[in-house]
C-alpha positions, 0 to 999 in steps of 0.5 A, a space after each residue: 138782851 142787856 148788854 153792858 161794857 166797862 173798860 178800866 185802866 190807861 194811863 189816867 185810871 179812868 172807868 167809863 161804862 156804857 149799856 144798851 137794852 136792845 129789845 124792841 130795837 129795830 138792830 136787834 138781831 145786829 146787837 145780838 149776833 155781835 154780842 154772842 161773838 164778842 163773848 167768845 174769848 180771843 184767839 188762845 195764842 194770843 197771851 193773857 196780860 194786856 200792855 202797861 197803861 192799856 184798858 182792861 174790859 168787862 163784857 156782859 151779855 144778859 149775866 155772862 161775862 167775858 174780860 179782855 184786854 188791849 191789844 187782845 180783843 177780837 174784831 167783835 169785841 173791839 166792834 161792840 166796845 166802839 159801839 157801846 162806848 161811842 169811841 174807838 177801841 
C-alpha cells in the first residue's frame, strides 16, 4: 500500500510532502487500518473552510484521494499526517 501526504498553505506557503510504501512492513496491518480511516471524510457537521493561514492537506492511499483541512481533521487523519510528516498535525 502507498500512502502519501501533501500538506499546503500556512502562513509561509510552504508545501512539504511525505510517502511510505508499507509492503513488507513489519506495521503493515497498523498503516493500513489507519490509512482506510483517515480516507473517511471528517464529521459532516463540521463545516468545509479551513481557517485563515491554516494547512490544507491531500491524502492519498493507493490512487483514492481525500482533502481536509485545519482544524477539521479526524483523529486518523491528524495520526497519519503526524506520522508521515515526522511532526505534529
Amino acid at each position: 500500500m502507498r500512502i502519501s501526504v501533501v500538506r499546503t498553505g500556512g502562513f509561509a506557503g510552504i508545501e512539504r510532502r511525505a510517502e511510505v510504501d508499507t509492503s513488507g512492513r513489519p506495521d503493515e496491518d497498523e498503516w493500513r487500518a489507519l490509512a482506510q480511516l483517515a480516507l473517511r471524510p471528517a464529521a459532516p457537521d463540521r463545516p468545509a473552510d479551513g481557517v485563515r493561514d491554516g494547512f490544507a492537506y491531500r491524502i492519498t492511499v493507493d490512487g483514492r484521494t481525500v482533502l481536509c483541512q485545519d482544524p477539521h481533521l479526524s483523529e486518523a487523519q491528524r495520526t497519519l499526517i503526524s506520522r508521515l510528516l515526522k511532526e505534529g498535525a
